[in-house]
N, C-alpha and C positions, 0 to 999 in steps of 0.2 A: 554641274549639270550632268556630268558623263555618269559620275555616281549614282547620279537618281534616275536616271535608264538603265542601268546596271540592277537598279534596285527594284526597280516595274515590273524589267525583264524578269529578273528572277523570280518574283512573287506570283508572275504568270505560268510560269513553265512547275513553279511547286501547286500552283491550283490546280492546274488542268492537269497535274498527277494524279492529284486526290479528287480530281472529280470523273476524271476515267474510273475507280477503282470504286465510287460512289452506287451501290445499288438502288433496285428500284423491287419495288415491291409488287405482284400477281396482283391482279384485281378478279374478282370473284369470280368462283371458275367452281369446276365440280372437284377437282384438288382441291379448293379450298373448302366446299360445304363438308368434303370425307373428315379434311383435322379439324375444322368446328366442332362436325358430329363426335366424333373420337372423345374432343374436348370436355364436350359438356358428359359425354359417360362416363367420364373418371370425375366426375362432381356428384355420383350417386354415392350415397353413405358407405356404400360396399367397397369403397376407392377410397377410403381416409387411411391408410395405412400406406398404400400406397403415392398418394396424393404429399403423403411427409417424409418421406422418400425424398420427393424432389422438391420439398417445402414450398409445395401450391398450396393457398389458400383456394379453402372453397367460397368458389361465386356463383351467382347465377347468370344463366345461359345470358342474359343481356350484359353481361360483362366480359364474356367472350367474343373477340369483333376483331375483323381483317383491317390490320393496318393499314394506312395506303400515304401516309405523310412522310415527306422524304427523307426529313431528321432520324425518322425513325428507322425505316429502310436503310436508311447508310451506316447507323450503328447497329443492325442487323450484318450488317458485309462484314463486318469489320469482327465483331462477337464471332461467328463461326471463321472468319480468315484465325483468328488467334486459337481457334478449338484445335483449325487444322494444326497449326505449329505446334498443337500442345501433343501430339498424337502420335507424329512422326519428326523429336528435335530436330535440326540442323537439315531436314531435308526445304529445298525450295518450293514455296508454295506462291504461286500468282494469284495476286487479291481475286476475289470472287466479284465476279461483276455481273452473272447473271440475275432475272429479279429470283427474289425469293417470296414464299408466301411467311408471312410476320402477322401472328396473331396474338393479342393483347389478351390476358388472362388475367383479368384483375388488374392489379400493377406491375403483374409478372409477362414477360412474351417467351413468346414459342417461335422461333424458327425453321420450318423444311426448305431444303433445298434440292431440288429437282436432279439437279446435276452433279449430284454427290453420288461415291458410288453405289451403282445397282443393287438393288436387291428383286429373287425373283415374288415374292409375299409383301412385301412395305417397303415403306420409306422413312427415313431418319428424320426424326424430329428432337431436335437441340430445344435445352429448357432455360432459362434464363431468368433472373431473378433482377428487381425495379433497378439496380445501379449496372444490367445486364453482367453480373457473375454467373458461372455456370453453374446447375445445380444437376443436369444429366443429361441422358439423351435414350430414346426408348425407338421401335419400329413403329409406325402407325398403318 
């Protein structure tokens, strides 16, 4: 019996690790209509070269759309937490817990994070491909 409260306990205290560190995704805001807009302009013909760059398929505008499901959002945290460690090895990074805005491009997502650092012209947007591998990151 002591075991298996030993075993609760613990499966409790590793949840509510991984659910503190669980993001949550913006819900539509005018940051979000700016990387929609952005989105669907690199979907004009003049953005194929570019667009295979970061191997986006081209969709239309109705296949660009703000995530807002939590699965998704939390494997959004988790993609840019691992970008960060890619960036600067062995340094400490605390999982990202704020939301982020997570936009679906196809079967590909787009990640910005607000609270990444500043820039005074845009903001970082991480690109991600359907098993979320990275494929780059541009200013928007």
């Amino acid at each position: 019996m002591r075991k298996l409260a030993i075993l609760c306990l613990s499966a409790l205290v590793v949840s509510s690790r991984s659910a503190s560190a669980q993001n949550t995704c913006h819900s539509a805001d005018l940051n979000s209509a700016h990387f929609i807009q952005g989105l669907n302009a690199m979907m004009d013909t003049s953005q194929a070269a570019f667009r295979a760059k970061l191997q986006m398929a081209l969709v239309t505008s109705s296949a660009i759309v703000l995530a807002s499901d939590s699965a998704t959002c939390a494997r959004a945290g988790l993609a840019v937490d691992s970008i960060a460690k890619g960036f600067v090895p062995g340094a400490t990074h605390p999982p990202t817990t704020a939301p982020l805005y997570v936009i679906r491009v196809g079967t590909s997502f787009t990640v910005a994070d607000l609270n990444s650092p500043p820039s005074d012209h845009f903001d970082w947007v991480f690109f991600f491909g359907p098993l979320w591998e990275y494929r780059g990151i541009i200013g928007m």
